[in-house]
N, C-alpha and C positions, 0 to 999 in steps of 0.2 A: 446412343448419345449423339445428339444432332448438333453439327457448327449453324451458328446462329452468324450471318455476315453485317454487316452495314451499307447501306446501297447510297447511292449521291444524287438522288433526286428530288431537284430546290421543292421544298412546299411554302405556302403562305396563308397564313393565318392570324386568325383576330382574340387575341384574347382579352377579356374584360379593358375590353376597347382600346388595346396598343397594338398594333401591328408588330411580328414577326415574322423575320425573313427564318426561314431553317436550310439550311447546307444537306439535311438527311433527314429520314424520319426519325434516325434518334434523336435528334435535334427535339423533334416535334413532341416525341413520345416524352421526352424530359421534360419540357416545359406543361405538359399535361398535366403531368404526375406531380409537378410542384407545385401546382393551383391548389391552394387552401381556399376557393368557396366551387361551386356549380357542380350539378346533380352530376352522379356518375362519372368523373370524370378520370376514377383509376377506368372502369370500362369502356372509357372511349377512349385510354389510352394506349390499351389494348391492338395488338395485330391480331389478323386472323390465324397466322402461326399459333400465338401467344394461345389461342382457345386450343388448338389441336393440343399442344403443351399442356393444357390444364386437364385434357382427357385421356394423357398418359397418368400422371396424377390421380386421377379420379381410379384409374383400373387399380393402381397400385393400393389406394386406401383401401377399395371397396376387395382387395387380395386381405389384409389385415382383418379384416372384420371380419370376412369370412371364416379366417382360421380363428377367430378369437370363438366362433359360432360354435365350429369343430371341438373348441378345448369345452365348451360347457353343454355339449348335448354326447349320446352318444357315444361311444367310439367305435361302436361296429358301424355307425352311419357313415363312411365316408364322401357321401353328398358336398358339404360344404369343404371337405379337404381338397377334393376336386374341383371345386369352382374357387378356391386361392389358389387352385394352377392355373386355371384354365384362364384367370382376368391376367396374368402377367405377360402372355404372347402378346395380346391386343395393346397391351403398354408398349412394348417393343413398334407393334405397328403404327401407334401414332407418333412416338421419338421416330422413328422414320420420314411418316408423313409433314411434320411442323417444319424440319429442315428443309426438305423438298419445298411445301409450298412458302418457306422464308425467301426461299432465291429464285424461284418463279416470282413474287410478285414485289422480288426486290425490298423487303420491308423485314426488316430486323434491327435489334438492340440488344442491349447490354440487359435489359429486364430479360427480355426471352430467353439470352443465355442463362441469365439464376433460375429462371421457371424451369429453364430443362434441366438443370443442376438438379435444383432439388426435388423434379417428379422422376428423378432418374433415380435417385438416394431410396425412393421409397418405394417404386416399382421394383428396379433391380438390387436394392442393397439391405432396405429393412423388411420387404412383403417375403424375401426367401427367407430369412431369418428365422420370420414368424411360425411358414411352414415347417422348416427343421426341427423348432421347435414343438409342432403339433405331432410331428412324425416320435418324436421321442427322446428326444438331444437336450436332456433336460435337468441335467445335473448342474451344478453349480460351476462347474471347471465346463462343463458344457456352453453356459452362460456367456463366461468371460471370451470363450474361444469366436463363439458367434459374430459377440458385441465387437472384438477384434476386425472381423470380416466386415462389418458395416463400415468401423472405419478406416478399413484401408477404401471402400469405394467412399465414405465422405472423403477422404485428403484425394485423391483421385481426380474426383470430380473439379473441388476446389484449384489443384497443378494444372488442369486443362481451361479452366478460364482463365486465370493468369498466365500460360503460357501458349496458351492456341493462336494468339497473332504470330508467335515467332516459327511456328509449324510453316514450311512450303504450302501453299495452296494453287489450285488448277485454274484457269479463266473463271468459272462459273463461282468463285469463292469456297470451294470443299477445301478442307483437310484434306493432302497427301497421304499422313498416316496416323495413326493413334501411339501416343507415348503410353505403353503398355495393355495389357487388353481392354478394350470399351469395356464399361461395367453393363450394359446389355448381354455378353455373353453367358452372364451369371444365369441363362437362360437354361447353358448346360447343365445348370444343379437341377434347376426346375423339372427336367425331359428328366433327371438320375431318380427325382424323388419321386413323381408323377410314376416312374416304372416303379418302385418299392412300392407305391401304394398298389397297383396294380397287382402284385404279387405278394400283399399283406404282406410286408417287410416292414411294419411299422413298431410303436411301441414296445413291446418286449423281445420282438422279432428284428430289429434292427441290424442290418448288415455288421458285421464286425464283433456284435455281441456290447459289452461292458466292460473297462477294466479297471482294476484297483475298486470294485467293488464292496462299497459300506465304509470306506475311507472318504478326505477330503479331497483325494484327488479322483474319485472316482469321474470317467469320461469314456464318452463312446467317440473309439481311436476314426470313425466315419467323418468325424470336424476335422480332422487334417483333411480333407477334399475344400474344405470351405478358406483355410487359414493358407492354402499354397495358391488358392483364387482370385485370395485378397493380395498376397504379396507379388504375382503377376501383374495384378489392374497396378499395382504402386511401382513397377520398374520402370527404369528411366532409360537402361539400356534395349529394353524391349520395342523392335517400332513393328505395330501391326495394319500393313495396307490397309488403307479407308476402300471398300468398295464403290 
């Protein structure tokens, strides 16, 4: 999860023929966005950030499909189970990258921040979900425990745009620290399950086993890894150094 800064350099511009002065380019990037006529004008309202951001996004959809691939072909194929792990590192590298080149070239907003909010929600909070559930986490109580984990990284995410102006920041506009763990760490489930698969630990083999089996609480006891993950990203006591 990347801090998205605001930088203060005046731009000027002509819009359907009024001149604006803009104090930032969020300045500019709003008044973009709020033109009801001219071609493209959410993509020229765009930063080059903004695209990096849409290709953290992208890894994480194209993680979902993959597993949805996995749940209707085969299951000795593990092909596409390995490639919805494989796209969620390269999601981590572009939340990476989007921040970085946001404060290199001085150009962020308020959009960029919900872009990475919600390519963040789906790389790191619904695409491990999905896997969990290919690997075999598939019970009903299984269900609720997952849906659980997504939302503690949605409310997460959400705490950290509302409250990331009030975070210490260094000269260059970074975060001092994260108010409980970045939901990119969830990367840790990803390297846990990527080794199960690797060791056919899947499907009926699942670490831990079943319990309450042919009951309604039937659940594989492996989701408490997921539900103590959620409730870390959500402490407020918790501060974890920004690198």
């Amino acid at each position: 999860m990347s801090k998205r800064t605001s930088s203060s350099n005046g731009v000027a511009a002509n819009t359907k023929g009024t001149s604006h002065t803009f104090e930032s380019p969020y300045d500019k990037q709003k008044v973009l966005l709020e033109l009801t006529t001219g071609h493209f004008s959410l993509v020229r309202a765009l930063h080059m950030a903004d695209y990096i951001t849409e290709m953290n996004g992208f890894c994480g959809i194209m993680s979902v499909f993959s597993s949805l691939r996995y749940c209707l072909g085969d299951p000795a194929d593990k092909g596409n189970l390995y490639l919805a792990l494989a796209f969620l590192p390269f999601g981590l590298f572009f939340d990476f990258m989007d921040g970085r080149v946001a404060r290199w070239r001085k150009k962020s907003s308020m959009m960029g921040q919900e872009l990475d909010s919600l390519a963040d929600l789906i790389s790191f909070g619904l695409a491990p979900a999905c896997v969990a559930f290919c690997l075999g986490l598939r019970t009903p109580l299984d269900h609720v425990l997952l849906t659980i984990f997504v939302l503690c990284g949605l409310t997460r995410l959400a705490r950290f745009n509302v409250t990331a102006a009030n975070i210490p920041h260094d000269a260059s506009g970074k975060a001092s620290y994260f108010e409980g763990t970045p939901i990119p760490t969830t990367l840790g489930l990803d390297a846990m399950m990527a080794f199960w698969v690797s060791k056919g630990w899947i499907l009926d083999q699942v670490p831990g086993g079943v319990w309450f089996q042919g009951t309604a609480l039937e659940v594989h006891p492996v989701v408490a890894i997921f539900i103590v993950h959620g409730c870390l990203m959500c402490s407020k006591s918790l501060h974890v150094p920004k690198p």
